[in-house]
PADREN-723894 format. One record per residue: x, y, z of N, C-alpha, C in turn. Coordinates in nm, 4 decimals. Atoms other than C-alpha are relative to their C-alpha. Example, Ala and Ser with C-alpha at 12.3 -4.5 7.8 and 13.67 -1.06 7.14 Angstrom:
REM residues 2
      n.c1      n.c2      n.c3     ca.c1     ca.c2     ca.c3      c.c1      c.c2      c.c3
    0.0890   -0.1190    0.0000    1.2300   -0.4500    0.7800    0.0900    0.1200    0.0000
   -0.0820   -0.1190   -0.0060    1.3670   -0.1060    0.7140   -0.0770    0.1090    0.0730
***
This chain:
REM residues 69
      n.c1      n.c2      n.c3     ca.c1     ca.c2     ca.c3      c.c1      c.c2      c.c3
    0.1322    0.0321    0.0491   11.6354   12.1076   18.8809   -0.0515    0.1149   -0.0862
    0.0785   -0.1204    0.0169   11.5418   12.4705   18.8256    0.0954   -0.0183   -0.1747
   -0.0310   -0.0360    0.0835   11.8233   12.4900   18.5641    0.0100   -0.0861   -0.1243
    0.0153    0.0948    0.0850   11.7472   12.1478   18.3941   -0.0859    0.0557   -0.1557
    0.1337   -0.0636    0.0032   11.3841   12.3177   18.3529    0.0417    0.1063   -0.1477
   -0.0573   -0.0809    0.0871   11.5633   12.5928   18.1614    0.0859   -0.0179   -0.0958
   -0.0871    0.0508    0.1150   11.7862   12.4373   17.9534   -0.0687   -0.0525   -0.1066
    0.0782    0.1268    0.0467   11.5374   12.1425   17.8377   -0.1231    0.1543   -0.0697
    0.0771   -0.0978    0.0628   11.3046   12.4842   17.7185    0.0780    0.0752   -0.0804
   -0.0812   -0.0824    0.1025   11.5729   12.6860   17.5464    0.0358   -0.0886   -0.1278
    0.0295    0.0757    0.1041   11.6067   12.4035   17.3672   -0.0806   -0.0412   -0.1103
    0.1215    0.0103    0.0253   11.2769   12.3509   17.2982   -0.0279    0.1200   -0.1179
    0.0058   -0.0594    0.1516   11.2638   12.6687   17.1232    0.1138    0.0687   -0.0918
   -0.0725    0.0025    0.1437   11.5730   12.6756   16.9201   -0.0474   -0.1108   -0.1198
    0.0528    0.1176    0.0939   11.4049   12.3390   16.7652   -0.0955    0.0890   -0.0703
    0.1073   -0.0731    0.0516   11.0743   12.5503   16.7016    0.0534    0.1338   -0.0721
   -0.0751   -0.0617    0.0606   11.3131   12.8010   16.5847    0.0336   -0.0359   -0.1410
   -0.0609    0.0616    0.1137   11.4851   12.6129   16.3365   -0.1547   -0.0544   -0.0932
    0.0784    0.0462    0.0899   11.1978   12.4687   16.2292   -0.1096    0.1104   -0.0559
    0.0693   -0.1194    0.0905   11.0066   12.8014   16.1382    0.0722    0.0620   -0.1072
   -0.1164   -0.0714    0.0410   11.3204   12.9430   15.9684   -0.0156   -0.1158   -0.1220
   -0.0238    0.1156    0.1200   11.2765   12.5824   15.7295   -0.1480    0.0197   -0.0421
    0.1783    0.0288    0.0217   10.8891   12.6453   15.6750   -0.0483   -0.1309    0.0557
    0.0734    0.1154   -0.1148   10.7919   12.3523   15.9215   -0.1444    0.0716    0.0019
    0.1825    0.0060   -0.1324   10.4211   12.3425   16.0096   -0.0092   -0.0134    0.1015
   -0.0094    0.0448   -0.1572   10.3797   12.4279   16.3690   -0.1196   -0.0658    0.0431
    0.1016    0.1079   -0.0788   10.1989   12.1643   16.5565   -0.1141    0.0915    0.0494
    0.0900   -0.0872   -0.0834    9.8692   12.2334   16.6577   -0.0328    0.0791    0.1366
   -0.0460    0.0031   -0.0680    9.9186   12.2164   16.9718    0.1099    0.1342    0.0214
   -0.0680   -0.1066   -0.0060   10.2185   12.4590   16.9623   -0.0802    0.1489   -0.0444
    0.1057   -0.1230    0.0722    9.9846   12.7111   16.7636   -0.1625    0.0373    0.0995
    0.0507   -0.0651   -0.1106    9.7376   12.6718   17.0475    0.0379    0.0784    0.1237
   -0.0524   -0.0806   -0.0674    9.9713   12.7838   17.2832    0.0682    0.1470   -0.0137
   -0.0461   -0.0973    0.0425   10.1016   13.0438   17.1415   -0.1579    0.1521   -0.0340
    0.0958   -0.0591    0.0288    9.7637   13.2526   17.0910   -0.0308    0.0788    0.1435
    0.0494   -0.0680   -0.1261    9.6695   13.5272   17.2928   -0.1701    0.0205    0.0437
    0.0829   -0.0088   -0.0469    9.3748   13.5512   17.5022   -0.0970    0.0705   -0.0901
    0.0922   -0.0043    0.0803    9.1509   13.7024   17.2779   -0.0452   -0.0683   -0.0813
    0.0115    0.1019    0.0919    9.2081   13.4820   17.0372   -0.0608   -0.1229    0.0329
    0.0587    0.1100   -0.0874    9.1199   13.2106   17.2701   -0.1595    0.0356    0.0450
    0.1454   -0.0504   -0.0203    8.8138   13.4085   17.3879   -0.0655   -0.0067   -0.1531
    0.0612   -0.0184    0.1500    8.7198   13.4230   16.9958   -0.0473   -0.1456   -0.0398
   -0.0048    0.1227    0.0720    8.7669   13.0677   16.9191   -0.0679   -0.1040    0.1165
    0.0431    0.0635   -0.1269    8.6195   12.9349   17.3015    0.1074   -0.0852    0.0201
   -0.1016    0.0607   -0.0771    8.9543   12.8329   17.3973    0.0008   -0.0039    0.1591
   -0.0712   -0.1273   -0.0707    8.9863   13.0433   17.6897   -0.1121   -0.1101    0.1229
    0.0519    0.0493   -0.1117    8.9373   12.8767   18.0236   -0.0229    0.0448    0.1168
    0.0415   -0.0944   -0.1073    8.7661   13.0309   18.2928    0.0594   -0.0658    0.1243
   -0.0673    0.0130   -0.1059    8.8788   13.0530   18.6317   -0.0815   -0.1056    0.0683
    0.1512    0.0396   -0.0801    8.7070   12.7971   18.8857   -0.0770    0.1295    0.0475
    0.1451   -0.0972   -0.0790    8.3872   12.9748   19.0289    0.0700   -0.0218    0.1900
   -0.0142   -0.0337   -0.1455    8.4399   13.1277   19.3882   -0.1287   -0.0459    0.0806
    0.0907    0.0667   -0.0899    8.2517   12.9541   19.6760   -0.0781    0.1336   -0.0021
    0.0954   -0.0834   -0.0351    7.9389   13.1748   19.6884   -0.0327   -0.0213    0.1584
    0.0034   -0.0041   -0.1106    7.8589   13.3082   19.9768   -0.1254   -0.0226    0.0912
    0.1280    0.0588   -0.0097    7.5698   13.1498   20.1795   -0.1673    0.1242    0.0106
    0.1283   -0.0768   -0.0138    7.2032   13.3058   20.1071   -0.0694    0.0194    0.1784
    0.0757   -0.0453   -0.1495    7.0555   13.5157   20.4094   -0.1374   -0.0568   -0.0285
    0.1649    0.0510   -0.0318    6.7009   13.4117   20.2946   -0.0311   -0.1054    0.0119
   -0.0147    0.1594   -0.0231    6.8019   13.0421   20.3802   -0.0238    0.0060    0.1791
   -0.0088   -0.0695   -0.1488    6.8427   13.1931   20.7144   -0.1055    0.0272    0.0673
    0.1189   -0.0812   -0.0667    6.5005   13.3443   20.7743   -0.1050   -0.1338    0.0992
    0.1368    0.1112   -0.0952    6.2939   13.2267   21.0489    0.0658   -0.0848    0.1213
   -0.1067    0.0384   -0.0970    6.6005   13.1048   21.2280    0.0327    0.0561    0.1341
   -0.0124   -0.1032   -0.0914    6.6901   13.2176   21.5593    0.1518   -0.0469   -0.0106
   -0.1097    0.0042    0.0720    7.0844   13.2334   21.5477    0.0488   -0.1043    0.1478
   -0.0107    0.0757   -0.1233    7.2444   12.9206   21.7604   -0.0378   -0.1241   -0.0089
    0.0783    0.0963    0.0203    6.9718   12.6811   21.6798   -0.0212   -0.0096   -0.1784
    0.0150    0.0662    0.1158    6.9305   12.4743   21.3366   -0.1089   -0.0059   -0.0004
***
C-alpha cells in the first residue's frame, strides 16, 4: 500500500517534471501547493489551526458553592 503511495507520487512528479522542462503551465492548483507559508499568509491562503477548547471562565463560577449547580 505504502509503496503503491510512493510510486503513484514519483510519478506524479516526473509528469510535473516533464512538463516544466516543455514550458507547461502549472495548474493552479499545483501552484497553490507548492507555495510556502508566507506566501499563503500574504495571499490569505493559510489555514489556521482549529481553536483549542477554552478553558471554562472562573467568573461563571462565582457565587457557587463547589458540589452544587
Amino acid at each position: 500500500m505504502r509503496r503503491e503511495e510512493r510510486k503513484r507520487e514519483r510519478e506524479r512528479e516526473r509528469r510535473l517534471d516533464a512538463r516544466d522542462a516543455h514550458g507547461v503551465k502549472k495548474s493552479k492548483l499545483t501552484r497553490d501547493r507548492e507555495r510556502d507559508i508566507s506566501e499563503r499568509i500574504a495571499l490569505g491562503q493559510a489555514r489556521a489551526a482549529p481553536p483549542a477548547r477554552p478553558a471554562p471562565d472562573a467568573r461563571c463560577n462565582k457565587g457557587r458553592v463547589e458540589g452544587i449547580l
